[in-house]
N, C-alpha and C positions, 0 to 999 in steps of 0.2 A: 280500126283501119291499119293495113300492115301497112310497113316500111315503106315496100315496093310500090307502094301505090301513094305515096308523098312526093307529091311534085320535088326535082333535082333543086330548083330554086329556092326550095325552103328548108331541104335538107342543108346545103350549103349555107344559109342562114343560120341557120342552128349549128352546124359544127365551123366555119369558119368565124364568125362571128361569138362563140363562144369560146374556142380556143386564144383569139384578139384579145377578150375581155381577161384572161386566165391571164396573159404571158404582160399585157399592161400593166394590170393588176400584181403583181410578182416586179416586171420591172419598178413602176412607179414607189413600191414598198422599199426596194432596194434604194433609188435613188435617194427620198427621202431621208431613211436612214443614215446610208453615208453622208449625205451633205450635213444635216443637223450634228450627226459625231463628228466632223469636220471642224464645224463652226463651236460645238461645244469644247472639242479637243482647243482648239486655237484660243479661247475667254479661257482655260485653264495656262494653254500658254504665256500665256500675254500677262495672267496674274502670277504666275511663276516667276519668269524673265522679270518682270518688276518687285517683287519680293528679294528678287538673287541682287539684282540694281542696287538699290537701297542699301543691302547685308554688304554689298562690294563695298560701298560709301564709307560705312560704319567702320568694315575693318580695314581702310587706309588708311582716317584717321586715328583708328588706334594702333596702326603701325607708326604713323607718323609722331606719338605720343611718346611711343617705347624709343623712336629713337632719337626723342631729346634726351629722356633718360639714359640712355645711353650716351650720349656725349657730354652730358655731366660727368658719370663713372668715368671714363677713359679721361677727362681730361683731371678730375682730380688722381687717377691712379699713378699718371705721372707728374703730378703736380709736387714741387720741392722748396717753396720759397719759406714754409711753414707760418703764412701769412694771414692770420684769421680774420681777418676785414679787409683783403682781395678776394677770400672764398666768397663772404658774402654778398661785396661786389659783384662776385659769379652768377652765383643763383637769382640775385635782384635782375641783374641785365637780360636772364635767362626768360625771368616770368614778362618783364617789361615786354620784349620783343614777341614774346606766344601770348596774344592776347585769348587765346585758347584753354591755357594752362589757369589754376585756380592755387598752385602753390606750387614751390622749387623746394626743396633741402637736400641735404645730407648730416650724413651720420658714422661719425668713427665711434670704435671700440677706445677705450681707456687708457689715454695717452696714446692712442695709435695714430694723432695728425702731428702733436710737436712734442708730444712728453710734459705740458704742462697745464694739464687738465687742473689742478687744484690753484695754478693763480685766478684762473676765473669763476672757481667755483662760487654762487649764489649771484655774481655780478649780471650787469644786465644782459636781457636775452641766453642766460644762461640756466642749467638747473643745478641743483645743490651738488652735482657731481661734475659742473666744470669743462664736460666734455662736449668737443665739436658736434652739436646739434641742431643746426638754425634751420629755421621753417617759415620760410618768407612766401607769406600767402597774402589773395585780398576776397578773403571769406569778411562778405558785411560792403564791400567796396570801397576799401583802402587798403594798403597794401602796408603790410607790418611786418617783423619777424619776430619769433617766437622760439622759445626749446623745442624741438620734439615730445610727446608725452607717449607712456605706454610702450617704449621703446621694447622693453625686454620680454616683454608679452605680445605684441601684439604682430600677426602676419605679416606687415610689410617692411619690416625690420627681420623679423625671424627666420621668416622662409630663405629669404635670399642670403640667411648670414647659414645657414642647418644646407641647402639643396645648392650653395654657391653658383647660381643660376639666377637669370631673369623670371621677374616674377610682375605677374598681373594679378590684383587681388580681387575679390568677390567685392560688389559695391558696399556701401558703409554709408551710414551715416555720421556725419561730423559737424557741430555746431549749426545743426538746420538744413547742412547742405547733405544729396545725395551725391557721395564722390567715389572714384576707384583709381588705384595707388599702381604707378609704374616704377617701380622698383632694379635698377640693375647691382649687382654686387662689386664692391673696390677691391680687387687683389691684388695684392704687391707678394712676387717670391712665392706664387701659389698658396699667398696666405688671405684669408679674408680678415679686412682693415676696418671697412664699413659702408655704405651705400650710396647712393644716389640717386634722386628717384623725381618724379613730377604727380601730382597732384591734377586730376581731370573732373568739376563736374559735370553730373548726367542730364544738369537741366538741358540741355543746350538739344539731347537728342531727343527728351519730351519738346522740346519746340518744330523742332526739323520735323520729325512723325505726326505730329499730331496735327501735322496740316496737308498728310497726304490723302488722298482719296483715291479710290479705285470705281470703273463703274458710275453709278448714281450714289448710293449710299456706304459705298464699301469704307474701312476705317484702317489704321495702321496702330502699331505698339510695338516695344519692343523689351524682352528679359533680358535677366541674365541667363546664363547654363545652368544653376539652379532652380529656373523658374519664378526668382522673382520680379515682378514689374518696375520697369526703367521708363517707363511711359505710357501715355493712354490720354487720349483724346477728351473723355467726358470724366472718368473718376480719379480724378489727380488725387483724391484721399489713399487711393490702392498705391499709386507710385511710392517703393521702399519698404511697405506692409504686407501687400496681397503675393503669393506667390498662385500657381499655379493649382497647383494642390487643392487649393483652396476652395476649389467650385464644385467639387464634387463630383467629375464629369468622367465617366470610363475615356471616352475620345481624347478631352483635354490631357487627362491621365497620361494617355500613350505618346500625345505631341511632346510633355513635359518630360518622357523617359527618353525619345530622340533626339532632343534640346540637349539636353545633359549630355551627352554622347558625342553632340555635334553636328546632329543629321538633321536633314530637311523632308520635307516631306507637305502634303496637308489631307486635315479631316474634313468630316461633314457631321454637323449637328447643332444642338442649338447655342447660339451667341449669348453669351450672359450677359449683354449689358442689354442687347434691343428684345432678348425673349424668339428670336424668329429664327427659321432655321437659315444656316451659314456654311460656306466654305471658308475654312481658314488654312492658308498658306504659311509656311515658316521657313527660314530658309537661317542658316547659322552665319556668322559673322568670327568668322577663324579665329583673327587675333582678339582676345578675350573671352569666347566662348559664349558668347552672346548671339542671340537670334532675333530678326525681323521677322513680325508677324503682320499679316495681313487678310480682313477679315472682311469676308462680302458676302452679301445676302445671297442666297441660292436663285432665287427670284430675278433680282437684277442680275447677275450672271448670264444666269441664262433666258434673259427676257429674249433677245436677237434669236437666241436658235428657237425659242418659241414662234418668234412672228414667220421664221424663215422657213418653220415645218407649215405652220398655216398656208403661206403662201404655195408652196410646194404642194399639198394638198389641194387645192382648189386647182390650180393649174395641169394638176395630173388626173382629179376628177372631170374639166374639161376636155383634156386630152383623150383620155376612156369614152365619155359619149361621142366625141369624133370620131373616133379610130370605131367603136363598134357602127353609127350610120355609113361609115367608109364600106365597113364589109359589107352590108345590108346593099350599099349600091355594085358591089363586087360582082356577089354573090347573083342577085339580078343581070349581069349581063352575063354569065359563065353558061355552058352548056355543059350537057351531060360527060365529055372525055377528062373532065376536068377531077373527076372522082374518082375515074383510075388512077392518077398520078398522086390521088391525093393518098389514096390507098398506099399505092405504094412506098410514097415517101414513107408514112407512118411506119411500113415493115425496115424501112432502113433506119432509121432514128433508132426504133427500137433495137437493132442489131448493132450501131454505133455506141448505143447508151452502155449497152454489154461489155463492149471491144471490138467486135467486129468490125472491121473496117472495109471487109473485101465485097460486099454487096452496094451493088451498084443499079440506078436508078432505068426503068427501061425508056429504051428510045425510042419504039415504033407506036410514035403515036400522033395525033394532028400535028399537022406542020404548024397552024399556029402557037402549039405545046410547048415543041420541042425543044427550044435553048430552056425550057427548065431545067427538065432531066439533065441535057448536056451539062447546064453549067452545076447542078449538084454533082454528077461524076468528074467536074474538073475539081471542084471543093474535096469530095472524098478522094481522088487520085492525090493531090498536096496532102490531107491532113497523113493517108496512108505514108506518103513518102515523109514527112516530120516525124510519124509514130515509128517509122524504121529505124529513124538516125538518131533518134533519142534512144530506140534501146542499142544500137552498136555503144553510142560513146558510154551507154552505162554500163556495157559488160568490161568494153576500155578500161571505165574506170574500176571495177571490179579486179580487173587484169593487173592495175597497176598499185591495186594495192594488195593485191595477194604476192607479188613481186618487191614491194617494200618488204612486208614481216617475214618473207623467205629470208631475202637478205640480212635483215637483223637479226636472226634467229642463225646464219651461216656463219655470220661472223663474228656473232657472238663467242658461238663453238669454237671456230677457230682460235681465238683468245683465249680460252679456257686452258690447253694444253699447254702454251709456253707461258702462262700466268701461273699454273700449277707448279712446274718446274721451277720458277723464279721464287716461289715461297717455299717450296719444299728447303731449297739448294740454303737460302736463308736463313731457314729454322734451324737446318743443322751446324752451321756455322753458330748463330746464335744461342746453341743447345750446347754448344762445345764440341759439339762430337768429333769437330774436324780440328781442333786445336783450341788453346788460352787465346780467349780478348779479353782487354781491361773493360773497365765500369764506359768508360768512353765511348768507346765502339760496341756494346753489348748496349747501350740507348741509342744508337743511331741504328744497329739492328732492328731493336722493337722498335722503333720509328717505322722502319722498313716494312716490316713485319705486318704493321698495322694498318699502314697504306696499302700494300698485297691485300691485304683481307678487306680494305673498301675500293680496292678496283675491283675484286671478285665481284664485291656485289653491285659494283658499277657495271658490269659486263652481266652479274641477273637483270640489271634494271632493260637491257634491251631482250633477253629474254624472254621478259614479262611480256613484249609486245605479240609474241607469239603464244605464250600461255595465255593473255588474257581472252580469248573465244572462252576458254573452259571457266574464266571466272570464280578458281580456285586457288588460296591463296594461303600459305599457313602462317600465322602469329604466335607470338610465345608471350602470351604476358605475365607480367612477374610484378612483384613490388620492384620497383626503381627509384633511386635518388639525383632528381633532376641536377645539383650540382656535379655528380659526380659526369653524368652523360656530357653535362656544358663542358666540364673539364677535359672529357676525353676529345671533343670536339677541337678545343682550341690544341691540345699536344696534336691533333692532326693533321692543323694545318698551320701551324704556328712556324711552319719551316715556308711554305708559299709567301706566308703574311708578310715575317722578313726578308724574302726577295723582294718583293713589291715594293718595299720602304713603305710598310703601314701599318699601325698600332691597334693591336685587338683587345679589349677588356670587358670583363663580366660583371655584374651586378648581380647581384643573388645574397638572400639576406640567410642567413645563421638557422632559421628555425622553420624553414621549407618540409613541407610533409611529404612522404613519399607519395605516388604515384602509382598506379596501374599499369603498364603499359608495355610493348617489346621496346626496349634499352634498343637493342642493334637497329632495329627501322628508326629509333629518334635520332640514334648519331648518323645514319645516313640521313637522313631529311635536315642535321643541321651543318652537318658534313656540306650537303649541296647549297645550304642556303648562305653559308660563310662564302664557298666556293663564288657563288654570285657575286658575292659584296666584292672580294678580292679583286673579280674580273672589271670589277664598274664601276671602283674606286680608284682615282687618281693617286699618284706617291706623296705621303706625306698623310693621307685621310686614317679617318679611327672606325674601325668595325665594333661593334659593343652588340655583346648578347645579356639579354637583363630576362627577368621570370621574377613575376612576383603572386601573390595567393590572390584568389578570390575568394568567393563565397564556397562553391561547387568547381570550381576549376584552377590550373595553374597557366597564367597568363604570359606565355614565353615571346621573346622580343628580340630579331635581328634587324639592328639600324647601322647604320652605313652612310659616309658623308661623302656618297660618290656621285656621277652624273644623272640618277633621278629618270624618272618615265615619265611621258606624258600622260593624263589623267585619262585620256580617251581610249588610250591602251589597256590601263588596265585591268577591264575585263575580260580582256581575253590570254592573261598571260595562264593561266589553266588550263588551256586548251592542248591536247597532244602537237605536236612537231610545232606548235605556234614560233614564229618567232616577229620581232619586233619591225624588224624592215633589213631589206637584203646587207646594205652599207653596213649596218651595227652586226647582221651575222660573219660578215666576212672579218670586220676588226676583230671582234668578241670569238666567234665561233659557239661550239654549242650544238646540242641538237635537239633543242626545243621540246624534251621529255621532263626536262629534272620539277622543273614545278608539279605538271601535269601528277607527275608520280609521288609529290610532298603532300598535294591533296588529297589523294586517295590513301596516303599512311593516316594522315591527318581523320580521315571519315572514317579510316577503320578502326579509329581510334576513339570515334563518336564528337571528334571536337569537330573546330573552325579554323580557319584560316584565309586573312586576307592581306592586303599589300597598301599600303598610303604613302604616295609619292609624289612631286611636282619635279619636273625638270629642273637640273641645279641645285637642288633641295636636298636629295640624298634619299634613299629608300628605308621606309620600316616594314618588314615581314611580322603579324602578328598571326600566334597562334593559340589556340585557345584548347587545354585537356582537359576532359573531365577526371578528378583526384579516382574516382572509382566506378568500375564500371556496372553499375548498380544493379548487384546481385550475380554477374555475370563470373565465370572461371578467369581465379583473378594468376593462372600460371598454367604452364601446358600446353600444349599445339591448339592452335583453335585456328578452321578454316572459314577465309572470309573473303568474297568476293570482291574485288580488285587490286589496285596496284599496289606493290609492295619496296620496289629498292628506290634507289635513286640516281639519277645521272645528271650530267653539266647541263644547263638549261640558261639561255638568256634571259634577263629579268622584262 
């Protein structure tokens, strides 16, 4: 039977009523979808947000730890009566009142509380060397004091007497108990005297965790930053034994290399204690370096977004048999004119799908028809007029930014010629050519000199905005000695530094290996990132650039104890012209290039670099090089695709 000879009522059955089932079918899939990622996105949320809950808990109290220890230190540092039974009045009153706390001491060096370490040598609560030690704990449930033991070996005596710093130690076992040592340093006259510190067991946080739940069956624990267990619900034998490590698990592996780091995150795999597959959440616990984990069946997780696809399902397969009887009765009362519009709608759709927008629906047809067509030619008249204004404002925007890199590129140039004269006129002064300076003025010259030569390439860095279309770029690498780049860094800003009234210091250890890399892009990218610290540093703050070795890289480090970023910021400080918000552009200034262009030295340099910051807190820039660039031309022009100088950039 041909075509034309199929009643119009059953063709319209067959194409209306199967395109119905097509377009439900497609919607319903779609709806589905998104709601269940919804509902599954939000049980990940909700176990995230309560892992981050929990790790918040943890590390106030162990802020709140550090700083009793802390006011121990401070008040023995000015403490002058040289009274050795008020101190320990001290620390007894200390533990009494932290029923928290699990032991108080302090500890001086050798005659460093009254000079007479030897009248109480071997006497009680003392050790055979006499000296201010007492350790007033109630490990067992009475409260004693005791010598210190192990002083001269062990971490929490050591580190803070060696890194004269606050110290948080790795957990420890001690007479049965699992505990970990908050340790501040005493110094008098910049000298280290001896400590002060508080004693915390970890029972307390196996109590707290091991009674949360997530879900139905979900469980909680928590490590340290090495991975070992501080808690757990069912294997209290693991707690101070079992690390991470331990399980053998590629997944668990990788959460324990994030832990250590500090990061949060979570896997999927299986749970060693129940055997069943699991999501586990971990989220870090700043102060101390510790992490909440939190562990739930994948099952129960996602039990809701299972029952909520089912239901979804059925509902949308009810809707579908609807919606196709719909057509079927449609379709029965339509007449034959109904299949030219149907036709032609199809030639426009098609021609819309393309881009076409300029075909239009006909009109000359049953008056009962007719507001179809009409009102599809007022839908394609709108979508035409939006498809208009969307490409004006795109050429707009096109327009106005071929208008920015004009202008950076204009005034760049511009710069360049009375920047050239001001180094030239320089050098020969500083050459002598034009008469004797002393030693004096012949280093405030190269001072001069050498500022000329990083404004030159402060003035390439907006050039770049114009060379980079061609994403040609040339490097010179060489062997280089990162102290010596740190050093030219600070002689070149060491004149801004004390304007500001602010003290800059390096850390860099004696037996650093050289490097890879162009010397002049690293002293511009640290050139700009001091520049930073300088501007967001209040008077009186300390700038420190520190680089220490890794395994495969050198670890370089600008910290600054100035006004700090918000954390929500910080993703986007990378970004070209980015800047932080108008009020801080106007204080600060800047033109939101210098970072953008420290990352791109940084990547052509094959390392990393990121930023850790809290508001008030102060900013650390870290950077990350690789020692060599493996197997690569380690000297000589080498062209490499993006950005190269560096300019002032708000942090």
């Amino acid at each position: 039977m041909k075509m034309d000879d199929v009643p119009l009522k059953v063709k319209l059955i067959l194409y209306i009523g199967f395109s119905v089932l097509i377009v439900m079918a497609a919607t319903t899939a779609i709806i589905i979808s998104t709601s269940t990622s919804q509902h599954e996105e939000l049980a990940y949320t909700k176990s995230i947000e309560k892992a981050s809950n929990y790790a918040n808990q943890f590390n106030s109290d162990m802020q709140a730890n550090m700083a009793i220890a802390r006011t121990i230190e401070s008040t023995l540092t000015v403490y002058n009566s040289s009274d050795r039974d008020e101190v320990n009045d001290i620390l007894r009153e200390v533990l009494v009142e932290n029923p928290n706390l699990i032991g108080t001491y302090t500890g001086f060096e050798p005659n460093a509380f009254d000079g007479r370490d030897a009248e109480f040598a071997g006497t009680e609560g003392y050790d055979s060397t006499g000296r201010l030690v007492p350790y007033w704990n109630k490990i067992g449930g009475t409260m004693f004091v005791e010598p210190l033991i192990d002083y001269e070996s062990s971490d929490y005596y050591q580190l803070p007497k060696q890194l004269e710093q606050e110290v948080l130690t790795e957990p420890y076992l001690y007479q049965g108990e699992l505990i970990v040592s908050y340790v501040s340093p005493i110094m008098r006259e910049d000298e280290f005297v001896g400590i002060g510190g508080v004693d915390v067991s970890l029972n307390y946080i196996d109590e707290i965790v091991s009674n949360v739940t997530a879900f139905e069956a979900g469980y909680a624990f928590t490590t340290s930053n090495k991975g070992m267990l501080l808690s757990h619900p069912v294997h209290k034998e693991w707690i101070g034994t079992q690390t991470l490590s331990d399980f053998d698990d590629p997944e668990i592996a990788r959460m324990a290399e994030d832990i250590l780091v500090g990061q949060g995150g979570h896997i999927e795999t299986i749970d060693p204690t129940t055997g069943e597959n699991a999501i586990i959440f971990y989220e870090p616990v700043r102060t101390g370096n510790y992490s909440f984990i939190l562990v739930i069946p994948e099952d129960d997780m996602l039990a809701d977004v299972t029952a909520l696809r089912n239901e979804l399902i059925l509902i949308s397969s009810l809707a579908l048999i609807f919606m196709a009887g719909a057509a079927y009765l449609v379709a029965r009362s339509i007449t034959r004119p109904i299949n030219e519009i149907v036709s032609n709608f199809e030639d426009i759709s098609d021609s819309a799908l393309k881009g076409d927008l300029d075909r239009r629906a006909e009109t000359e047809v049953e008056v009962d028809f007719r507001k179809i067509p009409l009102g599809l030619n007022e839908i394609l008249d709108s979508l035409q007029t939006y498809s208009d204004e969307l490409e004006e404002a795109n050429e707009e925007l096109k327009s106005l930014d071929q208008m920015k890199d004009v202008f950076l590129s204009n005034v760049s140039h511009e710069l360049r010629t009375p920047l050239t004269s001001i180094k030239g006129y320089t050098q020969n002064v500083y050459d002598e050519s034009l008469g004797d300076i002393n030693d004096q003025q012949k280093t405030s010259l190269g001072t001069v000199i050498r500022n000329a030569d990083r404004l030159g390439r402060l003035v390439d860095s907006l050039l770049y905005i114009s060379k980079a279309q061609a994403e040609i770029i040339e490097y010179d690498f060489k062997e280089c000695q990162m102290a010596e780049i740190m050093s030219n860094t600070i002689m070149d800003t060491i004149m801004l530094v004390e304007a500001n009234d602010l003290h800059i210091e390096k850390k860099i250890p004696s037996d650093l290996p050289t490097i890879e890399a162009d010397k002049a892009r690293l002293v511009d990218m640290l050139n700009n990132l001091v520049d930073n610290a300088i501007k967001f540093t209040p008077r009186g703050g300390i700038i420190t650039l520190g680089v220490y070795e890794e395994e495969r890289y050198l670890h370089l480090t600008v910290h600054d104890t100035g006004i700090g970023i918000p954390k929500e910021l910080i993703p986007n400080l990378f970004r070209k012209f980015y800047q932080i918000d108008s009020s801080i552009r106007r204080k600060y200034g800047g033109t939101g290039l210098g970072l953008y262009i420290c990352k791109k030295i940084v990547d052509a340099h094959s390392g990393e670099i990121w930023i850790e910051s809290e508001t008030d807190q102060g900013t650390t820039v870290h950077i990350r090089l690789p020692k060599s660039r493996n197997g690569g031309n380690a000297s000589g022009n080498m062209e490499v695709s993006g950005s190269v100088e560096v300019n002032g950039n708000e942090e």
